[in-house]
Phi, psi and omega in degrees: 000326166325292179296313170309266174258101173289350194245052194232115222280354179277317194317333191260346187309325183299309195279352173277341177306295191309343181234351163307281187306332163281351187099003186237090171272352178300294194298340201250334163291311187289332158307314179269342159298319140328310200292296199279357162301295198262339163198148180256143179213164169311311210270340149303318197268335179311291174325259191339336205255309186281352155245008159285315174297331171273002174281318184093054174239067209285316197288333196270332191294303193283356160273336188288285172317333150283322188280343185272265219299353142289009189256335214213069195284008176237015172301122172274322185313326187272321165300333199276315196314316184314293173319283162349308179301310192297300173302284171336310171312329210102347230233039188319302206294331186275301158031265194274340176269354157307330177283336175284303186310334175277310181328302187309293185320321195252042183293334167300330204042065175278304186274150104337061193191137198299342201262012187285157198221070177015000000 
């Protein structure tokens, strides 16, 4: 499908989730830069913010993980990413109110996610 329509933005958004989750962040950047070439969506910038962030790429991770939570204010996955960024940074105390702000958010418990912290 790739090879076919190369500008095709789920097609490459899948395949960088997808290499996200193996651990081959070189392949999972250029699949969601692509992907976000051709549509910008939260969930590309979340990926992209969480494979910049396993890079050690904090400052380009926390530009990713801001443009997903303006787009999309209620992904909770792009505040936790955000959060994340903010710890890796150093920056505990913004940190921790990203975190207090998903908690708030996910008071239904729709989402799922691991990365919260007391």
């Amino acid at each position: 499908m790739i090879q076919y329509h190369a500008g095709h933005a789920r097609a490459h958004a899948v395949l960088g989730s997808l290499r996200l989750s193996q651990k081959r962040y070189e392949e999972a950047e250029i699949h969601l830069t692509a992907s976000l070439a051709a549509q910008v969506t939260a969930g590309a910038l979340n990926d992209l913010a969480e494979t910049y962030r396993q890079l050690g790429k904090l400052p380009e991770a926390e530009k990713q993980a801001r443009a997903a939570v303006r787009l999309e204010p209620s992904f909770l996955p792009a505040w936790d990413s955000l959060g994340c960024v903010l710890r890796d940074s150093g920056r505990h105390s913004e940190a921790e109110a990203v975190f207090a702000c998903v908690k708030r958010l996910n008071l239904a418990g729709h989402w799922q996610i691991d990365n919260l912290h007391p």
